[in-house]
RODO-2510 file (C-alpha; in nm, 4 decimals, decimal comma):
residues 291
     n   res          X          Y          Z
     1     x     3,8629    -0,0549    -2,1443
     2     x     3,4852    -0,0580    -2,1993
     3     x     3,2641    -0,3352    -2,1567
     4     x     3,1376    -0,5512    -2,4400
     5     x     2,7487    -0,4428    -2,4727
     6     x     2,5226    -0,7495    -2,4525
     7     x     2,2110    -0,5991    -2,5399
     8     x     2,0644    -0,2897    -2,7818
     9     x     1,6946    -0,2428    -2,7841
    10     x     1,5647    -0,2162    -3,1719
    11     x     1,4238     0,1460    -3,2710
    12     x     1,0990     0,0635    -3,2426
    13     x     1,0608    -0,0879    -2,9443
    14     x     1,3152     0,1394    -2,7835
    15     x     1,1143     0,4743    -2,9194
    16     x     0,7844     0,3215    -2,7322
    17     x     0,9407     0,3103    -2,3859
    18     x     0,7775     0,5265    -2,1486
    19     x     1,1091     0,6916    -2,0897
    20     x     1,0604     0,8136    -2,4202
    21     x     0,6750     0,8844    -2,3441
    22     x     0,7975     1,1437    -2,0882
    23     x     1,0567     1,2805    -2,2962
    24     x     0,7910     1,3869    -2,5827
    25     x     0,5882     1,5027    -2,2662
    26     x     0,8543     1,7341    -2,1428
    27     x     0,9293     1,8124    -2,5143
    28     x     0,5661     1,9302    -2,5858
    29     x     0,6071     2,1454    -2,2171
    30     x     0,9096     2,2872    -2,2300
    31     x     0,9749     2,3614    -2,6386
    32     x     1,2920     2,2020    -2,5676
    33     x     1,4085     1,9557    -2,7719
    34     x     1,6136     1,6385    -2,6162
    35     x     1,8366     1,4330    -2,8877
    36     x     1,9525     1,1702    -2,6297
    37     x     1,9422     1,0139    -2,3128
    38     x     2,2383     1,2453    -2,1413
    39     x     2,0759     1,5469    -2,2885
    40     x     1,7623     1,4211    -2,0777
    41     x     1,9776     1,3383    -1,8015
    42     x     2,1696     1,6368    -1,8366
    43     x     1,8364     1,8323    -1,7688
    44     x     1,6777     1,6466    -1,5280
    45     x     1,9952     1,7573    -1,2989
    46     x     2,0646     2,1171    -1,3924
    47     x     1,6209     2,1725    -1,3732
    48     x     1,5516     1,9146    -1,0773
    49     x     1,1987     2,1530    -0,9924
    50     x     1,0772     2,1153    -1,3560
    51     x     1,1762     1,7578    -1,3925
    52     x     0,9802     1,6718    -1,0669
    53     x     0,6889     1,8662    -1,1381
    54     x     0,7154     1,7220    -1,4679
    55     x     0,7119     1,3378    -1,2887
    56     x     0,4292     1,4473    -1,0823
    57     x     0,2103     1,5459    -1,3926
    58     x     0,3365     1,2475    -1,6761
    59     x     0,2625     1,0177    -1,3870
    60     x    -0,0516     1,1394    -1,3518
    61     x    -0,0681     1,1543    -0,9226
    62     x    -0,3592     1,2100    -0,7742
    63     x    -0,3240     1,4985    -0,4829
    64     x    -0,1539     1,8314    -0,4262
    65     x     0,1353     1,8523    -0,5368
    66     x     0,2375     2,1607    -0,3439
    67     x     0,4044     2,4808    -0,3621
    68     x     0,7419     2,3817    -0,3457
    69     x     0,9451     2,1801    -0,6087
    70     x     1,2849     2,1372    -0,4353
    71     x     1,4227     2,2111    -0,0983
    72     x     1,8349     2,1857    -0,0488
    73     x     1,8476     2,0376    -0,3984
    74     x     2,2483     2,0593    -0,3103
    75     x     2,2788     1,8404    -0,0387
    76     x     2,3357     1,4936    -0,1072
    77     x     2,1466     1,2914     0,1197
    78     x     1,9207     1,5906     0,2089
    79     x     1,7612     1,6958    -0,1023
    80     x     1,3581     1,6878    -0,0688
    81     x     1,1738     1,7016    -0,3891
    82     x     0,8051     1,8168    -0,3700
    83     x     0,8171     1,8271     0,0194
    84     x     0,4653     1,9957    -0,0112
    85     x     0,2747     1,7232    -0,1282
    86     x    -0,0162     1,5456    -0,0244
    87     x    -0,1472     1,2410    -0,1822
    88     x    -0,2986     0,8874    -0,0498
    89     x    -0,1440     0,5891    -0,2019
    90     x    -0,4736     0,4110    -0,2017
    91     x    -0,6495     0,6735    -0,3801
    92     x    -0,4120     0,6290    -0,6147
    93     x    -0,3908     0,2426    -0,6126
    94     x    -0,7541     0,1980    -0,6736
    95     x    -0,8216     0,4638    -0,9689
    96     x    -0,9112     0,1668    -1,1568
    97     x    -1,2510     0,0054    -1,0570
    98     x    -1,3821    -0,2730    -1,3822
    99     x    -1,3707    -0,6305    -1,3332
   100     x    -1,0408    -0,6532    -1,4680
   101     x    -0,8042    -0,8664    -1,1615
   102     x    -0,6729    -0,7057    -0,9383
   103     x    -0,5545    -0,9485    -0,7044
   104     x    -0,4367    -1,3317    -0,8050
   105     x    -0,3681    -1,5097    -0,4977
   106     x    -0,2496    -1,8739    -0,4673
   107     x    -0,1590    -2,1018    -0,1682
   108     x    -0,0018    -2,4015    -0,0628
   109     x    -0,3438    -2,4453     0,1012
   110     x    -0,5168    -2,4440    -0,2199
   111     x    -0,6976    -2,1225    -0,0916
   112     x    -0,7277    -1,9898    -0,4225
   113     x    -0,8834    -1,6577    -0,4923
   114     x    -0,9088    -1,3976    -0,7451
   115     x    -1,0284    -1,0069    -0,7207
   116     x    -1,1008    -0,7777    -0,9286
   117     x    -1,0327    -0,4135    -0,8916
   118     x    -1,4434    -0,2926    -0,8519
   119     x    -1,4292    -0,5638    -0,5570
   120     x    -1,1387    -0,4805    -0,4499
   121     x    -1,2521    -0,1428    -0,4068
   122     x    -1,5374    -0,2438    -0,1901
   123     x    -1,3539    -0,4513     0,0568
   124     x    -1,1012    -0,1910     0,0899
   125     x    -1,4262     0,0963     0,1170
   126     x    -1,5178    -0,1676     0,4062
   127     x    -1,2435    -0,2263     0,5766
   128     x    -1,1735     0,1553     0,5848
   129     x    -1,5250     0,1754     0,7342
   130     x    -1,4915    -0,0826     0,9712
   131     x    -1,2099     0,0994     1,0677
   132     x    -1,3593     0,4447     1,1223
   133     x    -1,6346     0,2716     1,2842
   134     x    -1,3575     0,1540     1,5670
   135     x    -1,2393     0,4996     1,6338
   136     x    -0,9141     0,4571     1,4031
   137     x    -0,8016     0,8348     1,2807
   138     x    -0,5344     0,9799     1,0872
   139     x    -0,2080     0,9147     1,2343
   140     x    -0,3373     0,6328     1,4254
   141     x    -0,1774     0,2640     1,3834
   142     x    -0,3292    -0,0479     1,2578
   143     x    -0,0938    -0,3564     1,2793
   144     x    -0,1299    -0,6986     1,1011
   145     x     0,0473    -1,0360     1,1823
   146     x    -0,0339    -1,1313     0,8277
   147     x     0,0733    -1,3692     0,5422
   148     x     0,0383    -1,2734     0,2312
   149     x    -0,2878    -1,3041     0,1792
   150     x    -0,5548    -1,0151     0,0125
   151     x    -0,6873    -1,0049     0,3201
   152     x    -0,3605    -0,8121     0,4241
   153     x    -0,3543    -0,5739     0,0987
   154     x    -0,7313    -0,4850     0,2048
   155     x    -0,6151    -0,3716     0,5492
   156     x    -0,3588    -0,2197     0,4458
   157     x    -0,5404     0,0048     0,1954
   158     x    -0,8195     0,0265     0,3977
   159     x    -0,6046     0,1909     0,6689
   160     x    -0,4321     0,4062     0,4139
   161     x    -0,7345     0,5187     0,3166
   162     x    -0,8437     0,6966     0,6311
   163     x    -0,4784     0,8218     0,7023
   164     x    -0,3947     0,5402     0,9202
   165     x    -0,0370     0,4529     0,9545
   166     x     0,0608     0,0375     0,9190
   167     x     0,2824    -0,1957     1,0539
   168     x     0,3120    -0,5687     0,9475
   169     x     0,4931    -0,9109     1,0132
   170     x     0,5044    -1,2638     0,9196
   171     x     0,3026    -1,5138     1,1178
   172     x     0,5992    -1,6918     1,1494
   173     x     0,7433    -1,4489     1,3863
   174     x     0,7361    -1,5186     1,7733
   175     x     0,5638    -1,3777     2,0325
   176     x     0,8715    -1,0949     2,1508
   177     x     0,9715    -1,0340     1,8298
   178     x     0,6004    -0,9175     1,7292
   179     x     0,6022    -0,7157     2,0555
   180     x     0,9666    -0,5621     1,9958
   181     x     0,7993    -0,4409     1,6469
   182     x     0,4474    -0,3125     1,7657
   183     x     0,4852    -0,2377     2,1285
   184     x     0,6899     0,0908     2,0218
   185     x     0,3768     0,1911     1,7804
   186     x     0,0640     0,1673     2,0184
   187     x    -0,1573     0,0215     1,7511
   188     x    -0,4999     0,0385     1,7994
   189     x    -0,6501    -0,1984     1,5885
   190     x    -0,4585    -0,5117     1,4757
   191     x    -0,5385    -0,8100     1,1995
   192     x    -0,3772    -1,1216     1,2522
   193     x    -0,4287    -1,4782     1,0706
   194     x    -0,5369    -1,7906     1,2864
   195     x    -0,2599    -2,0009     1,1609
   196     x    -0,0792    -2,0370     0,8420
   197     x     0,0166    -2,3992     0,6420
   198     x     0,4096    -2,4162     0,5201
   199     x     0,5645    -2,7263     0,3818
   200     x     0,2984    -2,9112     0,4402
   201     x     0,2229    -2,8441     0,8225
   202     x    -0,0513    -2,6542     0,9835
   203     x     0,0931    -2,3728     1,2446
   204     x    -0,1933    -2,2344     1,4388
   205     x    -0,1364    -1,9064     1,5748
   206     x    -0,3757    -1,8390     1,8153
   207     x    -0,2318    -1,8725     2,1705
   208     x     0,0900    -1,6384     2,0471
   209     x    -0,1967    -1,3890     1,8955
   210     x    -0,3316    -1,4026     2,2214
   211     x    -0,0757    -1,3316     2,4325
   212     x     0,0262    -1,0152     2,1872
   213     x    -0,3170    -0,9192     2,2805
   214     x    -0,2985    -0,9085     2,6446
   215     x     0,0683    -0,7072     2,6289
   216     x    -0,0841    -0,4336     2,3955
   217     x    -0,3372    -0,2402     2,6011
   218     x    -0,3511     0,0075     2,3038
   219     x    -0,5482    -0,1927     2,1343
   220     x    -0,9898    -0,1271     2,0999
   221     x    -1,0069    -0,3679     1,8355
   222     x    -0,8826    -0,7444     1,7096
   223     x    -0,9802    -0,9081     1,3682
   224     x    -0,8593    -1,2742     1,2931
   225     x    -0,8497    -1,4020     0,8886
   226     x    -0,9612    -1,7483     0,9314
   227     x    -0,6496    -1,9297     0,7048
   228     x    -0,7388    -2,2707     0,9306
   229     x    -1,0404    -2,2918     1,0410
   230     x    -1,3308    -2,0267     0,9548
   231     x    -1,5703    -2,2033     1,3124
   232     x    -1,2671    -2,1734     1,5706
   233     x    -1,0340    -1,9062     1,4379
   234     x    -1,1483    -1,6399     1,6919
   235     x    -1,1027    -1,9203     2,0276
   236     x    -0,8893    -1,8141     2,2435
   237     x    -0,8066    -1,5214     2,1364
   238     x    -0,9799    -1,2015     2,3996
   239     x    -1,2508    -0,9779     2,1943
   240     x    -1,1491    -1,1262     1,8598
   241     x    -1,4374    -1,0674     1,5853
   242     x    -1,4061    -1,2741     1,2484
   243     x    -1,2806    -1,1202     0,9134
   244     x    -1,6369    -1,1455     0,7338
   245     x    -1,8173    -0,9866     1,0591
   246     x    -1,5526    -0,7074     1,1098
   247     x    -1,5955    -0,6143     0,7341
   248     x    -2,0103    -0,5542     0,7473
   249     x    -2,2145    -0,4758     0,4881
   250     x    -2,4077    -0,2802     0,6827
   251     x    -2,0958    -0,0420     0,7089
   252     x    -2,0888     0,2555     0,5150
   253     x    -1,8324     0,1929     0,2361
   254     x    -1,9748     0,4263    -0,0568
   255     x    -1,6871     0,7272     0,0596
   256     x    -1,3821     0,7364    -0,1321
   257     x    -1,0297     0,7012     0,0159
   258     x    -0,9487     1,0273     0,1565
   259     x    -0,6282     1,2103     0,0167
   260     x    -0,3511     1,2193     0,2622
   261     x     0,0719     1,2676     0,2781
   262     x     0,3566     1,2049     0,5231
   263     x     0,4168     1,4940     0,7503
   264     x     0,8063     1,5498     0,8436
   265     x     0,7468     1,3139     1,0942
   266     x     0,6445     0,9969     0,9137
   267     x     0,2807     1,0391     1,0787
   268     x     0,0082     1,0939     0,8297
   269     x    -0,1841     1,4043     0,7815
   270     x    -0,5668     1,3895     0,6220
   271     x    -0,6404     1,6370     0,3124
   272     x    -0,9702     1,5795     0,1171
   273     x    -1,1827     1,3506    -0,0447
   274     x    -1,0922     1,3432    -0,4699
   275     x    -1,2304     1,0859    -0,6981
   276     x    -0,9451     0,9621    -0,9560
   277     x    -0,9966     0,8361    -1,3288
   278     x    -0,9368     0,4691    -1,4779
   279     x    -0,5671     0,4324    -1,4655
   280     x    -0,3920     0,0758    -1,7010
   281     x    -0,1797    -0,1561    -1,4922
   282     x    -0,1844    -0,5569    -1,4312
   283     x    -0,2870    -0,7210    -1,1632
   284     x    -0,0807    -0,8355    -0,8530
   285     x     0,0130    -1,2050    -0,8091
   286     x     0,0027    -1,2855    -0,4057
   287     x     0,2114    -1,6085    -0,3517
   288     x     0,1471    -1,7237    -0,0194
   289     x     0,4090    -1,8252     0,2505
   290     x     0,3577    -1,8472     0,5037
   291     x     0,0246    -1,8974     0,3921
***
């Protein structure tokens, strides 16, 4: 027995879905007309190489998409679609660069902040510089005992930017349990917060951000995100440098992300430099906690 169907989109709002966007895009490509959904369906299956070079183009990727559409398209886990390719998500996250938000972040702490995508753009262009200025190359790690904070979206880009590979957790977590995750990685450059506030409490982090320190000899370089206290968040902690110092304006942050894919082995492998256009999507809402 079927089920009882709760919900029908109208016409109109059903024929301005973008699933029907990219069926009048493969329509217009192909000649081929699609009536319905299965027929869609039915074709995406039976002509997986066009319907991914198809996604790569509607969705308007930035990078190479490669030679090859689909490798062992039969096997089922196995199948690799567009193995070839070579992109950089943060080329592609940061098309867009107005003063529309990017970023709206809110805290328990009443650390309030918005950014907009031209600024976020130059914080990430600095932290990728700051990074490049520390040695950091494609394939190498950058770890981040972060809450969710911009400050951790900026590293992260900025580290995808250059190729970088990273690795995150939660303040919250103690000082093995950071060490079981990064210890197998040998970062070399890591981003931690001084503390974080949840229900109400203060939880300074310093002496456990210290002590991951010392038992990661990788490491050339430390940067602490004052969430506490912006005069004392680097005590205590060996070669720390503050946030705001780390990301210098001096630094050269006028190069674009560079383009760059996963390699079979999950390491990252650095293409070219390729400027994007203005892409349309809303901003992300951080909500902080631990924060």
């Amino acid at each position: 027995m079927a089920g009882e169907c709760l919900w029908t989109p109208g016409r109109d709002r059903a024929a301005s879905a973008r699933l029907m966007d990219f069926t009048r895009h493969v329509e217009r490509a192909s000649g081929e007309p699609f009536v319905s959904y299965d027929a869609l369906h039915r074709w995406s299956v039976e002509s997986a190489p066009e319907f991914w070079r198809h996604i790569w183009t509607f969705c308007g990727v930035v990078g190479d998409p490669g030679i090859r559409d689909v490798v062992d398209a039969v096997r089922m886990p196995g199948a690799r679609f567009l193995p070839d390719a070579r992109l950089n998500f943060a080329e592609n996250l940061l098309r867009r660069q107005d003063a529309a938000p990017a970023i709206i972040a809110t805290s328990e702490a009443s650390r309030d902040m918005t950014l907009s995508f031209a600024e976020l753009n130059r914080d990430v262009r600095r932290a990728a510089a700051a990074l490049r200025a520390a040695g950091v190359q494609s394939g190498d790690r950058v770890c981040g005992i972060v809450a969710n904070v911009p400050e951790a979206i900026i590293a992260a880009l900025g580290a995808a930017a250059i190729g970088a590979v990273w690795s995150s957790c939660s303040p919250d977590f103690g000082t093995q349990g950071i060490l079981d995750r990064f210890s197998q990685i040998a970062p070399t450059v890591l981003v931690a917060v001084d503390g974080y506030h949840y229900g109400g409490k203060r939880f300074d982090c310093r002496q456990k951000i210290a002590e991951v320190v010392t038992a990661l000899p990788s490491l050339r370089q430390i940067v602490v995100v004052p969430l506490l206290d912006a005069a004392t968040a680097c005590a205590g902690v060996p070669g720390a440098r503050a946030w705001e110092d780390w990301l210098d304006p001096g630094a050269d942050s006028t190069r674009k992300p560079r383009a760059s894919g996963p390699a079979a082995d999950g390491s990252i492998e650095e293409i070219y430099d390729n400027a994007g256009g203005p892409i349309e999507e809303d901003a992300l809402r951080v909500l902080s906690g631990p924060q």
